[in-house]
C-alpha positions in Angstrom: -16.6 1.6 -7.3 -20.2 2.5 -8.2 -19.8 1.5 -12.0 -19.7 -1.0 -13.8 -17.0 0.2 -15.9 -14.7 0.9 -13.8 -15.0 -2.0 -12.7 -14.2 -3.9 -16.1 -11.2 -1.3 -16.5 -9.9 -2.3 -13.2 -9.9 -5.8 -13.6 -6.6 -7.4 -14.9 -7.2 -10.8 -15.5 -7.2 -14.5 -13.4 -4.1 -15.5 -12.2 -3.5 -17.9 -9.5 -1.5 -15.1 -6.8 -0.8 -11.8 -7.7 2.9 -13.0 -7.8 2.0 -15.0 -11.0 0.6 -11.7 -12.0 3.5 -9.6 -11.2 5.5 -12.2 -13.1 3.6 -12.4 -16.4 3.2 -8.0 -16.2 7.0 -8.0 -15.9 7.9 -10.4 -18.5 5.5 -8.7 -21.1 6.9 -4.7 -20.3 10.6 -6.0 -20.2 10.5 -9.4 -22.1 13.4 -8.0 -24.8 15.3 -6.0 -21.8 17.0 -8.4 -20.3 18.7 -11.2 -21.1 17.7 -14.9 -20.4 20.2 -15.7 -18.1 19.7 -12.4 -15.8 16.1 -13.9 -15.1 16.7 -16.0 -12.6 17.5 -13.3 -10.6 14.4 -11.1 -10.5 12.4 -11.0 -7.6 8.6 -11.4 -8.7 7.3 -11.6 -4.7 9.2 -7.8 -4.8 7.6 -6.7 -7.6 3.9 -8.1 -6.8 4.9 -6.2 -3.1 5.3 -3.4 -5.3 2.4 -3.6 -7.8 0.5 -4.0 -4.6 1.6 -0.4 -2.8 0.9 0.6 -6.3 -3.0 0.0 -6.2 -3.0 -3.8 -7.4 -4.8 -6.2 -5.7 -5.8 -9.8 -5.6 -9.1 -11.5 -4.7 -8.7 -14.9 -4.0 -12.3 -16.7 -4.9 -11.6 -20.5 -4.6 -8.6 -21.1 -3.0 -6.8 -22.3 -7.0 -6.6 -18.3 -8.2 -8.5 -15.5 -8.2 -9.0 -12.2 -10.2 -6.5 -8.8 -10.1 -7.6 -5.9 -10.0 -6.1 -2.1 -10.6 -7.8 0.3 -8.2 -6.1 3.3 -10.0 -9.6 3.3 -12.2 
């Protein structure tokens, strides 16, 4: 990235793993789709695997979380 703002539009937030990013993304786009009790059997390490292959990453800064990133922008 050369600019700043693509930076800022990358970045997605802190989160401890990307997994408790994949998990918070998923439950925000599909939070009224499905019902409580199918929850259990989502697979967030799948879906942070995915989100991953996708152009997500995670930079671990202190060993207790870290910041994601998008590097679609």
């Amino acid at each position: 990235w050369n600019d700043i703002e693509h930076i800022e539009e990358a970045f997605c937030g802190f989160h401890k793993s990307l997994v408790d990013f994949a998990h918070q993304m998923f439950d925000e786009i599909y939070l009224f789709e499905i019902p409580n009790h199918l929850r259990n059997y989502i697979d967030y390490e799948k879906y942070a695997q995915d989100l991953h292959y996708s152009g997500y990453f995670f930079c671990n800064e202190n060993g207790e979380g870290g910041m994601v990133f998008n590097s679609n922008f």
